[in-house]
N, CA, C and O atoms as a GROMACS GRO file, in nm:
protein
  576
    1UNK      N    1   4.147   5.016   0.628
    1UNK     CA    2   4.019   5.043   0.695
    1UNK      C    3   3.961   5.172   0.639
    1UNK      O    4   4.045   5.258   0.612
    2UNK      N    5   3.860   5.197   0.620
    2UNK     CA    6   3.770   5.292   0.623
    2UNK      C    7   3.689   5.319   0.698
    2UNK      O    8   3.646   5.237   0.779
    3UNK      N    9   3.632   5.487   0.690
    3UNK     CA   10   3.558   5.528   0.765
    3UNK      C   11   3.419   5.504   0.803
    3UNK      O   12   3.363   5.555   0.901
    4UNK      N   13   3.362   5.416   0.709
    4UNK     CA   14   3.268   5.314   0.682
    4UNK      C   15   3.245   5.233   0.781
    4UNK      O   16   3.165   5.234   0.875
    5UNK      N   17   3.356   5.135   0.733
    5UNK     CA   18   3.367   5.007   0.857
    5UNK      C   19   3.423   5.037   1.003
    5UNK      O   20   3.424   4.957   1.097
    6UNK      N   21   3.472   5.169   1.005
    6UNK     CA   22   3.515   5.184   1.147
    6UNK      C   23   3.399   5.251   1.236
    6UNK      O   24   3.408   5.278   1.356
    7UNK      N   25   3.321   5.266   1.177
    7UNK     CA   26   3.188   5.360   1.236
    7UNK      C   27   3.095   5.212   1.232
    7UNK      O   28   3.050   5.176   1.341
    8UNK      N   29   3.074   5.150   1.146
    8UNK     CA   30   2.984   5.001   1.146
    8UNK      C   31   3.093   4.907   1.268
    8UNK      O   32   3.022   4.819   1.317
    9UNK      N   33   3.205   4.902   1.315
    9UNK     CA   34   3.272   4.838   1.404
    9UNK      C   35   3.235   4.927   1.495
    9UNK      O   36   3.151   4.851   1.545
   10UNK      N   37   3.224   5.039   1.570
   10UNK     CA   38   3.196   5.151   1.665
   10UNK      C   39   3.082   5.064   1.707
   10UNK      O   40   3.075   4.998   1.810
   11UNK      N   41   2.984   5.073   1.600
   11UNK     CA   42   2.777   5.078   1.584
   11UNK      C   43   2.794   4.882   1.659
   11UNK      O   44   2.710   4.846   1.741
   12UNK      N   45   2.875   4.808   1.627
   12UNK     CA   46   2.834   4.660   1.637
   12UNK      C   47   2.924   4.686   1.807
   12UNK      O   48   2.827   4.694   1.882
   13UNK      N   49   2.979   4.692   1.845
   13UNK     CA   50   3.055   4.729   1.982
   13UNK      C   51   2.942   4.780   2.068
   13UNK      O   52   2.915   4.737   2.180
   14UNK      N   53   2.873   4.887   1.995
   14UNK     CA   54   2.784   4.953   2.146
   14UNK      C   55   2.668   4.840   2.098
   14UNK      O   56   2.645   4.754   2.183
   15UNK      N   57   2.620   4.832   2.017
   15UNK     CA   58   2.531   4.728   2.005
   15UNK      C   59   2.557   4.591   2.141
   15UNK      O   60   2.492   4.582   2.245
   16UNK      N   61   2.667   4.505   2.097
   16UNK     CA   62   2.716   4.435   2.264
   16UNK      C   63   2.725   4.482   2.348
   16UNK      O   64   2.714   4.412   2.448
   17UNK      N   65   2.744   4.586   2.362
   17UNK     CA   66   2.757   4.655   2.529
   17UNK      C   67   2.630   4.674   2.546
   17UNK      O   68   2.592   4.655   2.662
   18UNK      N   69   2.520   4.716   2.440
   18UNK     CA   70   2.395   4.725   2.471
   18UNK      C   71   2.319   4.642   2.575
   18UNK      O   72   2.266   4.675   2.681
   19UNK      N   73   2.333   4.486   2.492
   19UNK     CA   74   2.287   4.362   2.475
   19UNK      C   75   2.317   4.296   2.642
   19UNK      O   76   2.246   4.248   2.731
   20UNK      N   77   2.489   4.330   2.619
   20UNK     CA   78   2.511   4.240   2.819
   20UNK      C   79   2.466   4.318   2.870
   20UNK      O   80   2.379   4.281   2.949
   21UNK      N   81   2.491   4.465   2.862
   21UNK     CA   82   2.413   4.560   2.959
   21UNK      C   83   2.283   4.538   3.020
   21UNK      O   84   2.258   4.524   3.140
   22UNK      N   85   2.204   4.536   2.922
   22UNK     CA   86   2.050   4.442   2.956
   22UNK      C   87   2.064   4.340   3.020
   22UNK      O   88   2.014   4.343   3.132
   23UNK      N   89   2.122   4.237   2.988
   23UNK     CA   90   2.117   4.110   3.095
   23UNK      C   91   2.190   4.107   3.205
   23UNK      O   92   2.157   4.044   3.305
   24UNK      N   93   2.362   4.218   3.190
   24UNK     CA   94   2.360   4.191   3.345
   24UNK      C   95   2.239   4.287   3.412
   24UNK      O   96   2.143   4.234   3.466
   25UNK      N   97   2.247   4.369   3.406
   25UNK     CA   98   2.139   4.471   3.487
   25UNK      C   99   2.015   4.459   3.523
   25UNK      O  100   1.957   4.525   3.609
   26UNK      N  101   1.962   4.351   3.441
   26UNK     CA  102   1.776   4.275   3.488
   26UNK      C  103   1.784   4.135   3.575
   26UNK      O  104   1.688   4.065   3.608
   27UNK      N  105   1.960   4.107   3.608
   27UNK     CA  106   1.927   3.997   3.664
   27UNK      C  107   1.995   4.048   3.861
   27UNK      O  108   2.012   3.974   3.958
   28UNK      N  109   2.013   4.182   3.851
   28UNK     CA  110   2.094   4.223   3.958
   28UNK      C  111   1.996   4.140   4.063
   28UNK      O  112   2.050   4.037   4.104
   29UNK      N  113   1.884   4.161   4.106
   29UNK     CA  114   1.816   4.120   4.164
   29UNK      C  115   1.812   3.997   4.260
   29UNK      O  116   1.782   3.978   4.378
   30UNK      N  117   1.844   3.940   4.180
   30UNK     CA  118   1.877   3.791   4.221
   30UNK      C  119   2.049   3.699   4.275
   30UNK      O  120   2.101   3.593   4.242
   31UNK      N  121   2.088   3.808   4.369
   31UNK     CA  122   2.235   3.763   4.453
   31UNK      C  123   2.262   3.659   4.490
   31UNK      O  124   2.181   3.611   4.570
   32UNK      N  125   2.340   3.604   4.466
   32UNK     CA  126   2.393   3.448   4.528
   32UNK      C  127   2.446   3.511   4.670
   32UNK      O  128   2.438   3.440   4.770
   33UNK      N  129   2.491   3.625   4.679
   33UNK     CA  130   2.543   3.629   4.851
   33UNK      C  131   2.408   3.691   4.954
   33UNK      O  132   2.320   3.772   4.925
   34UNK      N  133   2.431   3.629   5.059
   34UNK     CA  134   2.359   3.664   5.127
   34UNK      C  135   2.364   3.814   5.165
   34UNK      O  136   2.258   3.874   5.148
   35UNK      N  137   2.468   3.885   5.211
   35UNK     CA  138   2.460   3.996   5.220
   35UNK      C  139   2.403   4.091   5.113
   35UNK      O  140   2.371   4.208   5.129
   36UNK      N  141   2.397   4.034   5.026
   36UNK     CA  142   2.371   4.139   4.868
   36UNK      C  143   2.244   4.127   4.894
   36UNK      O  144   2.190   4.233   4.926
   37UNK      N  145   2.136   3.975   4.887
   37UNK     CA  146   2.042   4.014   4.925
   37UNK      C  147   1.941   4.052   5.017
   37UNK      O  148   1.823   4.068   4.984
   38UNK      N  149   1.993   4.070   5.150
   38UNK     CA  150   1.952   4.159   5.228
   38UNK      C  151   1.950   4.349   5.155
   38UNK      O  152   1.856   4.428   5.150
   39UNK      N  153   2.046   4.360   5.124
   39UNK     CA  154   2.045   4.485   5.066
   39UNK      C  155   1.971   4.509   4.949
   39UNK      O  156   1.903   4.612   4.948
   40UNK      N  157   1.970   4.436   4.852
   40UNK     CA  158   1.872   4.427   4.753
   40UNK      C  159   1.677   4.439   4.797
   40UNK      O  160   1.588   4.509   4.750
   41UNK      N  161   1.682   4.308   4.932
   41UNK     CA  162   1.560   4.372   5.010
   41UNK      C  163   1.547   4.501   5.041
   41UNK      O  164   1.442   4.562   5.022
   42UNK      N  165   1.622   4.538   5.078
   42UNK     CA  166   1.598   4.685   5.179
   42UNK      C  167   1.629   4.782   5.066
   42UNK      O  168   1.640   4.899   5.103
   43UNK      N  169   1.645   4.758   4.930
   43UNK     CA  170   1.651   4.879   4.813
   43UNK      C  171   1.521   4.880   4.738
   43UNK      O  172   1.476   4.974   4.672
   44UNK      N  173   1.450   4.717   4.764
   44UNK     CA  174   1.331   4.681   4.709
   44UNK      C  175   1.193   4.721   4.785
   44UNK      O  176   1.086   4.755   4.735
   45UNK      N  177   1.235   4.704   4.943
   45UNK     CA  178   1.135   4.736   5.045
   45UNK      C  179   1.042   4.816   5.056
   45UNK      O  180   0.922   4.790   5.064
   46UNK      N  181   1.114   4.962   5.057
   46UNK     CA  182   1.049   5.060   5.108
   46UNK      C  183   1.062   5.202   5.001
   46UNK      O  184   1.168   5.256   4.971
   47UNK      N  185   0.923   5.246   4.953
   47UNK     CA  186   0.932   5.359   4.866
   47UNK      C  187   0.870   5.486   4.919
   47UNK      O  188   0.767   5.511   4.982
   48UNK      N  189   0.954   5.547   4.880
   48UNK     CA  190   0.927   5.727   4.910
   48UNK      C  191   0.867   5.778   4.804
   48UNK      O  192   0.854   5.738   4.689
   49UNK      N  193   0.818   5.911   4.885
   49UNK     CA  194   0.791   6.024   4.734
   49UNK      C  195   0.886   6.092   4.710
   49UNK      O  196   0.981   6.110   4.786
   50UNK      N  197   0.870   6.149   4.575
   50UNK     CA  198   0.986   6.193   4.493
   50UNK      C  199   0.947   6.273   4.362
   50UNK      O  200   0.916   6.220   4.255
   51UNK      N  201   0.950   6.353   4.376
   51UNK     CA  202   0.880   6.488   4.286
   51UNK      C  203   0.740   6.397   4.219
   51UNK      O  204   0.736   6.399   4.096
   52UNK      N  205   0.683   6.358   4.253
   52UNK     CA  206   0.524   6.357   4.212
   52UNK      C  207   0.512   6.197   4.238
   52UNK      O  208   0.406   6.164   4.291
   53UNK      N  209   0.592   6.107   4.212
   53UNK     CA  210   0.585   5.992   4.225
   53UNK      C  211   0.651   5.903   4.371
   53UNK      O  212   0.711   5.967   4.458
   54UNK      N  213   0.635   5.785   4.379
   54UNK     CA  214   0.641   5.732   4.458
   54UNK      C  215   0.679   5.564   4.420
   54UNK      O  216   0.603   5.479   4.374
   55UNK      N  217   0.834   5.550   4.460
   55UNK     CA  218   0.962   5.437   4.420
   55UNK      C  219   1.032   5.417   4.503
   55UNK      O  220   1.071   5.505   4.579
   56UNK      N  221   1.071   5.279   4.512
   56UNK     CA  222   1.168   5.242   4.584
   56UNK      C  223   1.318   5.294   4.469
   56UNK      O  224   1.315   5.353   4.361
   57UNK      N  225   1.452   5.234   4.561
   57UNK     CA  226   1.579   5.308   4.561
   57UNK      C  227   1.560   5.187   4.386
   57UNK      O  228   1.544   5.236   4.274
   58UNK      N  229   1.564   5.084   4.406
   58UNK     CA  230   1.570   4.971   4.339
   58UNK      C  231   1.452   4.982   4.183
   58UNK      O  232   1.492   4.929   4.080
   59UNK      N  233   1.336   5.042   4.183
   59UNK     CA  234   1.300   5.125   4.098
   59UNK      C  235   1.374   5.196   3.988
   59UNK      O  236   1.394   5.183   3.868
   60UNK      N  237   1.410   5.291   4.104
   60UNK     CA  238   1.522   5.384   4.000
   60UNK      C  239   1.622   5.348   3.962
   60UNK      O  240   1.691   5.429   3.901
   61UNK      N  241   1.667   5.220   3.983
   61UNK     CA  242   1.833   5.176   3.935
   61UNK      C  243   1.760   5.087   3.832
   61UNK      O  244   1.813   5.071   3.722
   62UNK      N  245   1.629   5.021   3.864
   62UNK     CA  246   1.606   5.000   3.717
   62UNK      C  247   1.580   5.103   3.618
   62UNK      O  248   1.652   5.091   3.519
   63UNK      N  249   1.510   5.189   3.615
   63UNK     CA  250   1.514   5.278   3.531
   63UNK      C  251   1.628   5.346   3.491
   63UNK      O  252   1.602   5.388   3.378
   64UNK      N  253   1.736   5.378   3.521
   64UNK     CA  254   1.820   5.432   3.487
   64UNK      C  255   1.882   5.279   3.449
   64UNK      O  256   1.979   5.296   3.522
   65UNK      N  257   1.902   5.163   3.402
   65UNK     CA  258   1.958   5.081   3.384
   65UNK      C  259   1.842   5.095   3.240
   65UNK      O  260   1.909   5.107   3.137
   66UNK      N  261   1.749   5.096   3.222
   66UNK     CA  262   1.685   5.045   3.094
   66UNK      C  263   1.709   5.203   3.006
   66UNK      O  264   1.709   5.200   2.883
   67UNK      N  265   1.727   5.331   3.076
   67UNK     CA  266   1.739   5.447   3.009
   67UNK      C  267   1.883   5.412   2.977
   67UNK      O  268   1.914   5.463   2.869
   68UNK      N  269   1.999   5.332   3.043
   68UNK     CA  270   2.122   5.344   2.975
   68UNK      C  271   2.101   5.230   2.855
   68UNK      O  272   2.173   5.214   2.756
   69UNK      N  273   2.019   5.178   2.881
   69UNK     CA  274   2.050   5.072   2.731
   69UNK      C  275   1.948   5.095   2.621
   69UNK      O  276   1.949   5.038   2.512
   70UNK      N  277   1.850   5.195   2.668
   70UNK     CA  278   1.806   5.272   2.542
   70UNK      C  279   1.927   5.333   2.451
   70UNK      O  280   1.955   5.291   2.338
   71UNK      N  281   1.999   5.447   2.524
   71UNK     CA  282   2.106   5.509   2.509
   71UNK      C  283   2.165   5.461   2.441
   71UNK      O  284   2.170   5.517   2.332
   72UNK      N  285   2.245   5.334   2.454
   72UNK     CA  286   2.335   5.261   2.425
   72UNK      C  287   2.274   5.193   2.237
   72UNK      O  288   2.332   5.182   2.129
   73UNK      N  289   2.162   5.170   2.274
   73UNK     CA  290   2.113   5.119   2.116
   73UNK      C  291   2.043   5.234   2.053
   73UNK      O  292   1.950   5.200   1.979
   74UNK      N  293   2.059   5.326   2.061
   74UNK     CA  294   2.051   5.494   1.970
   74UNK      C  295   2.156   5.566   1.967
   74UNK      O  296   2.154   5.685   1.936
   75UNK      N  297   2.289   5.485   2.007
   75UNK     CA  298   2.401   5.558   1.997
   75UNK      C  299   2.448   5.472   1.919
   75UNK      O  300   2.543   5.519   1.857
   76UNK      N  301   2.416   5.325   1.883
   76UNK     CA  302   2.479   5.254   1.799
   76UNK      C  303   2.406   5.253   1.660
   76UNK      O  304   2.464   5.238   1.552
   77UNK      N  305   2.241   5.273   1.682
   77UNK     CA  306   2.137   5.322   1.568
   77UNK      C  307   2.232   5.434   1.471
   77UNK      O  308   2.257   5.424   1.351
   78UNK      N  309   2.264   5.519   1.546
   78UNK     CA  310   2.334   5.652   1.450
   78UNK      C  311   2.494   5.641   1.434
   78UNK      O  312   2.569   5.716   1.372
   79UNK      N  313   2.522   5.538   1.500
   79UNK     CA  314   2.664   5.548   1.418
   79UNK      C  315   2.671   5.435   1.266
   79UNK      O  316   2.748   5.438   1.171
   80UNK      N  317   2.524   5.318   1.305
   80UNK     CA  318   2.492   5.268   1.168
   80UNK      C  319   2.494   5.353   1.060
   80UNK      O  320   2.581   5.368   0.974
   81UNK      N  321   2.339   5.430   1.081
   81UNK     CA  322   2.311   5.547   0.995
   81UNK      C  323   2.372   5.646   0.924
   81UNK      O  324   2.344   5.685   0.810
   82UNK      N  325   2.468   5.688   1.010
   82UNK     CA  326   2.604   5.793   0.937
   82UNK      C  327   2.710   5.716   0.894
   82UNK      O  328   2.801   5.772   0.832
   83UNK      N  329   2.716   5.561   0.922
   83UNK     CA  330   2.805   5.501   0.824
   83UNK      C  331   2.724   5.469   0.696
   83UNK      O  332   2.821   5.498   0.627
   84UNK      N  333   2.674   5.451   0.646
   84UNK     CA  334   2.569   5.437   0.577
   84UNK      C  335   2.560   5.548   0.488
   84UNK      O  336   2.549   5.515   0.370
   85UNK      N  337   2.563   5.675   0.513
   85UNK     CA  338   2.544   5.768   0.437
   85UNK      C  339   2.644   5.910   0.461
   85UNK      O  340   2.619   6.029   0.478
   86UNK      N  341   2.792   5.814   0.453
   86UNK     CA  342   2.866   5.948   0.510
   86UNK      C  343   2.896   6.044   0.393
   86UNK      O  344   2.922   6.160   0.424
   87UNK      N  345   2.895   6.008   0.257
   87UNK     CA  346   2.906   6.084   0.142
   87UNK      C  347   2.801   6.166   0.082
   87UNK      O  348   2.802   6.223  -0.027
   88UNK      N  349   2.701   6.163   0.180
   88UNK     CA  350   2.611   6.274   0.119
   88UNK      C  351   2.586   6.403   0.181
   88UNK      O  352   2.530   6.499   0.127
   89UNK      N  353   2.650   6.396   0.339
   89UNK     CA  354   2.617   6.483   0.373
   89UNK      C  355   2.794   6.522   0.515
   89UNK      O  356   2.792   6.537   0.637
   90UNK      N  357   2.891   6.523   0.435
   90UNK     CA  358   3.016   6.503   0.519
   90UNK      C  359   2.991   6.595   0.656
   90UNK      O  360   2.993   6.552   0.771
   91UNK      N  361   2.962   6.763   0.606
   91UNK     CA  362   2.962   6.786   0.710
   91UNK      C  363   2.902   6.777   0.842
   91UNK      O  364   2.963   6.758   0.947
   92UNK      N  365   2.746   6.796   0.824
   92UNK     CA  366   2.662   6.667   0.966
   92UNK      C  367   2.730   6.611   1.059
   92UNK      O  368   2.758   6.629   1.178
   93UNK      N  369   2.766   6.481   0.914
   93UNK     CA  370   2.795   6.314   0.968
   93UNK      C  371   2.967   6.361   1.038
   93UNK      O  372   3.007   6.311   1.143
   94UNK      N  373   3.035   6.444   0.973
   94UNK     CA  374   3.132   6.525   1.106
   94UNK      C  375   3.126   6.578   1.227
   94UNK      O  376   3.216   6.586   1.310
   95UNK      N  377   2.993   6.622   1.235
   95UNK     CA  378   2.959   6.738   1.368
   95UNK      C  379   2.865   6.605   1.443
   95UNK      O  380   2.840   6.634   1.560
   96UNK      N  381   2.820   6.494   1.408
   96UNK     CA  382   2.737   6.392   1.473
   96UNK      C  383   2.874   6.306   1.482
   96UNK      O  384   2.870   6.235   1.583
   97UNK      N  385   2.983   6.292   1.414
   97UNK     CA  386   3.086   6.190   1.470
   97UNK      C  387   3.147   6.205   1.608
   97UNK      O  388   3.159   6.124   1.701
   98UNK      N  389   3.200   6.401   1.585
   98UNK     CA  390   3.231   6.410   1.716
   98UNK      C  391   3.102   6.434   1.837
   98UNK      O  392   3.134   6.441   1.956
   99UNK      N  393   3.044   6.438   1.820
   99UNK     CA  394   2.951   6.478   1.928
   99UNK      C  395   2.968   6.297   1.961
   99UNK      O  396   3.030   6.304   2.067
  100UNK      N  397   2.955   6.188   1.942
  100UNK     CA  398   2.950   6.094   1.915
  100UNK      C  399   3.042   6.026   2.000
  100UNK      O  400   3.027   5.957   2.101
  101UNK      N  401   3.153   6.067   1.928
  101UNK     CA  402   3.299   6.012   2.022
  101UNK      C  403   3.298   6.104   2.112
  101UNK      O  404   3.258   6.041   2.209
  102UNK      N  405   3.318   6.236   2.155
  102UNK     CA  406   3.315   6.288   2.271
  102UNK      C  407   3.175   6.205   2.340
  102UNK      O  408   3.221   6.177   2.450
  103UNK      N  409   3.084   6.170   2.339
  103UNK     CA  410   3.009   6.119   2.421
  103UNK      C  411   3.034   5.965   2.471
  103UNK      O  412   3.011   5.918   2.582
  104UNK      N  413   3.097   5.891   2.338
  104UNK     CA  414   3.175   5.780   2.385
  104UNK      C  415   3.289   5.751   2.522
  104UNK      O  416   3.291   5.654   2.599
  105UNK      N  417   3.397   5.896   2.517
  105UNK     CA  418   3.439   5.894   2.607
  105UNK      C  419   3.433   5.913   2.724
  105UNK      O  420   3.485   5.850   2.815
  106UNK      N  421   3.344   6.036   2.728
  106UNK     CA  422   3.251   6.027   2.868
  106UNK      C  423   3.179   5.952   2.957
  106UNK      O  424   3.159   5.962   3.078
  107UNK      N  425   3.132   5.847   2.847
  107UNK     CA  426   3.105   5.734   2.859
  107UNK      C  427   3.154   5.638   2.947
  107UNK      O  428   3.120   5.595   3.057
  108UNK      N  429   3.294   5.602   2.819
  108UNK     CA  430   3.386   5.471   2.895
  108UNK      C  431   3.462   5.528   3.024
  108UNK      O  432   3.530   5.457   3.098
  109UNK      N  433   3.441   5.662   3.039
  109UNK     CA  434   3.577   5.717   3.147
  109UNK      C  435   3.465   5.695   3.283
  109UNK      O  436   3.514   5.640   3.382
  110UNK      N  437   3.303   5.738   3.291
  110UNK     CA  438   3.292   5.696   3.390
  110UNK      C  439   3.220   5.530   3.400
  110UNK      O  440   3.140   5.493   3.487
  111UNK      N  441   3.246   5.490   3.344
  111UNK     CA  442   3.236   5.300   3.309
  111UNK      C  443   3.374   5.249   3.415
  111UNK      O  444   3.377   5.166   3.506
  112UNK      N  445   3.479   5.338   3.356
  112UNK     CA  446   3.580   5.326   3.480
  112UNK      C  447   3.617   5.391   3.606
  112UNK      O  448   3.714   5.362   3.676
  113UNK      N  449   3.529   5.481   3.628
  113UNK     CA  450   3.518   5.496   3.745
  113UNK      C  451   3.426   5.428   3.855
  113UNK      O  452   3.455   5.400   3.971
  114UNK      N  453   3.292   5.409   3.780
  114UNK     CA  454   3.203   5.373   3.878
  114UNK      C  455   3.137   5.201   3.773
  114UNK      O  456   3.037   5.142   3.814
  115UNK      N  457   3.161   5.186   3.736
  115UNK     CA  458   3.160   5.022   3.707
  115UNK      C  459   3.250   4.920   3.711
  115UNK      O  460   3.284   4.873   3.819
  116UNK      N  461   3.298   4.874   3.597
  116UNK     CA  462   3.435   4.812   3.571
  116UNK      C  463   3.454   4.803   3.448
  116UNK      O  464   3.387   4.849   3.355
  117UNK      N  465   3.613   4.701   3.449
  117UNK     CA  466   3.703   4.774   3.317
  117UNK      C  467   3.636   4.696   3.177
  117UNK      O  468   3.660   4.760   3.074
  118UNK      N  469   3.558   4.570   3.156
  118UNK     CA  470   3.494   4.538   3.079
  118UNK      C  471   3.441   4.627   2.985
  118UNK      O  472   3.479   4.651   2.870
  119UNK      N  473   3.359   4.665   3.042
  119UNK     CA  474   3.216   4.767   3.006
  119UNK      C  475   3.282   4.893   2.909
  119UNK      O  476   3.251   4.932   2.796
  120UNK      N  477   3.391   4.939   3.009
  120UNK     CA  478   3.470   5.084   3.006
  120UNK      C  479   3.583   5.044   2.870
  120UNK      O  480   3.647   5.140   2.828
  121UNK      N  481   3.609   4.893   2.798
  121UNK     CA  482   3.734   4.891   2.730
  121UNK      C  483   3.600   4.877   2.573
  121UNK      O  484   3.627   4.925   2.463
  122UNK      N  485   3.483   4.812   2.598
  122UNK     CA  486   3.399   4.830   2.509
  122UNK      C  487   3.353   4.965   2.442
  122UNK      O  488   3.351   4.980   2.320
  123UNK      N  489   3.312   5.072   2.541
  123UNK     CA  490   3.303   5.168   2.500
  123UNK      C  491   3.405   5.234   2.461
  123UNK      O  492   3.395   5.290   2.352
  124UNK      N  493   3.520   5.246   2.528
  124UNK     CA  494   3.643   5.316   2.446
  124UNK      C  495   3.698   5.310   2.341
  124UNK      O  496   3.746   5.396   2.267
  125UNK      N  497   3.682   5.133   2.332
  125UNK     CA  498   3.724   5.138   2.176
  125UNK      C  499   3.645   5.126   2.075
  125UNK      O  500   3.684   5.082   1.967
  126UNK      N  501   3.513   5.167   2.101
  126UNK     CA  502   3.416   5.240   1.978
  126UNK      C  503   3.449   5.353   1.979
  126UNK      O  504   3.455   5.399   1.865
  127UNK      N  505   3.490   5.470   2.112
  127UNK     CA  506   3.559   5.566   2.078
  127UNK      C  507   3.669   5.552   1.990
  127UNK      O  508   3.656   5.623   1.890
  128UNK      N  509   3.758   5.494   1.992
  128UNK     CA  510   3.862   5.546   1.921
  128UNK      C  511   3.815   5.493   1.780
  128UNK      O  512   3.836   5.568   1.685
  129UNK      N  513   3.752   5.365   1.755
  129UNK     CA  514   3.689   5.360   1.627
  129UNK      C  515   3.616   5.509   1.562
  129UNK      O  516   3.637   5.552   1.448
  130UNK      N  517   3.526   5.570   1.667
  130UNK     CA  518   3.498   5.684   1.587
  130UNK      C  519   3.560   5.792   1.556
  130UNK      O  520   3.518   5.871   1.471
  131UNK      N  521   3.682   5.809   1.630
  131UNK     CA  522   3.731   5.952   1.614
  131UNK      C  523   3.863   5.851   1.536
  131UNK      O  524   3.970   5.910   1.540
  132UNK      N  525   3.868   5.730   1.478
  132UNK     CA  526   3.955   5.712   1.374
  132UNK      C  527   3.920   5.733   1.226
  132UNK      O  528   3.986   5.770   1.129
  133UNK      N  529   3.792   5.698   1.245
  133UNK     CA  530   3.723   5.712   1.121
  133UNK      C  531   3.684   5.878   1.058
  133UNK      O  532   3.668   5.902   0.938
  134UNK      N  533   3.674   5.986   1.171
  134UNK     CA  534   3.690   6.072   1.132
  134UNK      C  535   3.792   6.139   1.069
  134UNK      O  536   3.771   6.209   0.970
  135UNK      N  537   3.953   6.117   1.139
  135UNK     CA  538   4.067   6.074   1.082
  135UNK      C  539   4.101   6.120   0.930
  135UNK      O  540   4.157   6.208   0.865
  136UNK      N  541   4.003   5.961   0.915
  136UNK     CA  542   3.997   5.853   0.782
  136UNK      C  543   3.921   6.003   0.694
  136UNK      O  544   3.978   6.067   0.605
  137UNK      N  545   3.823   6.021   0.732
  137UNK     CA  546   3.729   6.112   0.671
  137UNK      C  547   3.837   6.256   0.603
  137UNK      O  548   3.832   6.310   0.492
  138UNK      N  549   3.912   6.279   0.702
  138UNK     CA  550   3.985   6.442   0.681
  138UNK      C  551   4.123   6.420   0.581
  138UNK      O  552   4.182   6.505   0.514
  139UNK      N  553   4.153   6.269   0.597
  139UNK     CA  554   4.268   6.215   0.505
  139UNK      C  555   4.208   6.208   0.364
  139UNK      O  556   4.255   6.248   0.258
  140UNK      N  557   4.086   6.144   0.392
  140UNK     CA  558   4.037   6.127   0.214
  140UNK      C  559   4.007   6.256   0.169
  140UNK      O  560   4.044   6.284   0.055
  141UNK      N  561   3.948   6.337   0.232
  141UNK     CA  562   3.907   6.468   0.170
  141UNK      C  563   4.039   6.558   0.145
  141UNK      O  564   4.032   6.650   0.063
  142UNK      N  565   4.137   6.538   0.200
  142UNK     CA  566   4.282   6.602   0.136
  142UNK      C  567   4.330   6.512   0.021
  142UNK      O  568   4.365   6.576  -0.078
  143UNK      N  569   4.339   6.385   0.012
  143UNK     CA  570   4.346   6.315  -0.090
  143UNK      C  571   4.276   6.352  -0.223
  143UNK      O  572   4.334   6.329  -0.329
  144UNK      N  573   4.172   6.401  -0.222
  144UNK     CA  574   4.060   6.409  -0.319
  144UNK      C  575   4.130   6.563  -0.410
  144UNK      O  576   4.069   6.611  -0.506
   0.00000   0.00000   0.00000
């Protein structure tokens, strides 16, 4: 393996997590249990103000559901990108790997706290794809 393909395996991983992310999260709406959608009403119902604007609870869980899957496909945009061009500029595409994988893990750790283990085993192991490939990166450059 190389540090190449382990950063293009990272980039295609959050890319899917992107992708279900979007579809489960736009279809929350629509509960097969009855209790869910009573609650779904009453998150949809009624909107407050809130530093200048004015949203229901259900609003903001969409928005923060379409801001995480922005996230999610500009975190996989740049791990394309720096696989792509990790020999021209090592040190960067080092200081953007880890910033990268440390954000990965932060990530999957609260994926497992407050989601589930799906979501949380996707993101982790683009983490460890990235901080293997960096690895990969510090082995070849002693090699050289």
């Amino acid at each position: 393996m190389t540090s190449k393909l382990l950063l293009r395996v990272a980039a295609v991983l959050i890319f899917i997590h992107c992708f279900l992310h979007t579809i489960g999260f736009t279809s929350w709406k629509q509960p097969a249990d009855p209790l869910e959608g009573q609650i779904v009403q009453q998150m949809t119902g009624h909107k407050f103000p809130f530093m200048g604007a004015s949203h229901s609870l259900a609003d903001y869980y969409d928005g923060f559901g379409y801001a995480s899957s922005i996230a999610l496909f500009l975190i996989a945009a740049i791990l394309f990108i720096i696989a792509a061009d990790l020999s021209s500029n090592t040190a960067l595409a080092k200081k953007i790997i880890i910033t990268l994988g440390i954000g990965l893990l932060f990530w999957g750790i609260d994926e497992l706290i407050f989601f589930f283990p799906f979501a949380a085993v996707i993101t982790l192991t683009a983490c460890a794809c990235t901080f293997a490939s960096l690895y990969l990166m510090g082995k070849q450059k002693k090699a050289t």
